[in-house]
N, C-alpha and C positions, 0 to 999 in steps of 0.2 A: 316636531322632530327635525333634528338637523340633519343636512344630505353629508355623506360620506368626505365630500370633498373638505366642507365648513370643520368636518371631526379631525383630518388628518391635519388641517391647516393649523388647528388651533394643537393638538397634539406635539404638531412642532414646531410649535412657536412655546409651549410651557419647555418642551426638555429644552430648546435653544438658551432659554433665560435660564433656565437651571444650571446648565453648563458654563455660562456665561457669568452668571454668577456665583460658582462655586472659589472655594477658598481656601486654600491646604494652610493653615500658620503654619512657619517652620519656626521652633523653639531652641532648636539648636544651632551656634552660630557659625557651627564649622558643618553644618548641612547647609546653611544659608547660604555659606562665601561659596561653597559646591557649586549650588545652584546657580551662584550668581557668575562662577568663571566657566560656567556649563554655557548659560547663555553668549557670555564674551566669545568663549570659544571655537563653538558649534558655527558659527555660523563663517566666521575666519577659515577653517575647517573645508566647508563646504563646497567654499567660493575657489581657494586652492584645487581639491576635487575637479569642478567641475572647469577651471581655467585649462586645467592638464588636459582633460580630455574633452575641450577646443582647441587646443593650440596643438601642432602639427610638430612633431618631435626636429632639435634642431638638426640631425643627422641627415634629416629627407632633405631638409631644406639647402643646406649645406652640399649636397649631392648634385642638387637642382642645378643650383651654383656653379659647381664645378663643371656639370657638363652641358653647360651652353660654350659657344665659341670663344666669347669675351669676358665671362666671369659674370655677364648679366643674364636675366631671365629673359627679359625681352630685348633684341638688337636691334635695332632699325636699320633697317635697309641703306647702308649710307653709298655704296657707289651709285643706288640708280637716284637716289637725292642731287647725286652730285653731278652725273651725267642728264639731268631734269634742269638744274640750277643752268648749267654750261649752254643747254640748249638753249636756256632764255636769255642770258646774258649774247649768246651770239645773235640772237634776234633782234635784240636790242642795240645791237652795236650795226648789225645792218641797216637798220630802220636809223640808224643818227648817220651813217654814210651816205646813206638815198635822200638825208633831208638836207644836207650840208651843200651850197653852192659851187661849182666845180673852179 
């Protein structure tokens, strides 16, 4: 006697091949081209679908846009870049003063 497990295994492993091997002929050639611009399409379809509702509508975005300072999303901080930059150039320019022979 086989254990319960060996009965459900083998179970579904016949309807798997059953299913797997079944086979609808289509005899009609205008239910064929159906089928066949079903597949083309369905999946074209889908992928539209599913782009729409990833992609973030362009209004929000556009919004985003407009209400940063500059027109960008992210600004960089550029006066304290530039008062950082000055600091170092003046450091630089003391240090070549103090190495210079008088």
């Amino acid at each position: 006697m086989t254990s319960l497990y060996e009965r459900i295994t083998a179970w579904e492993e016949r309807t798997r091949h059953r299913i797997h091997n079944f086979r609808m002929p289509i005899r009609d050639i205008r239910v064929l081209r159906l089928v066949q611009l079903g597949y083309f399409v369905v999946p074209i379809g889908l992928g539209c679908l599913l782009m729409q509702a990833v992609i973030r509508p362009v209004e929000i975005v556009h919004a985003e846009i407009r209400a940063s300072p500059t027109g960008r999303l992210q600004q960089p901080n550029l006066e304290a870049q530039k008062k950082e930059l000055q600091l170092i150039l003046d450091e630089a320019a003391a240090d070549t003063e103090a190495d210079e022979p008088p």
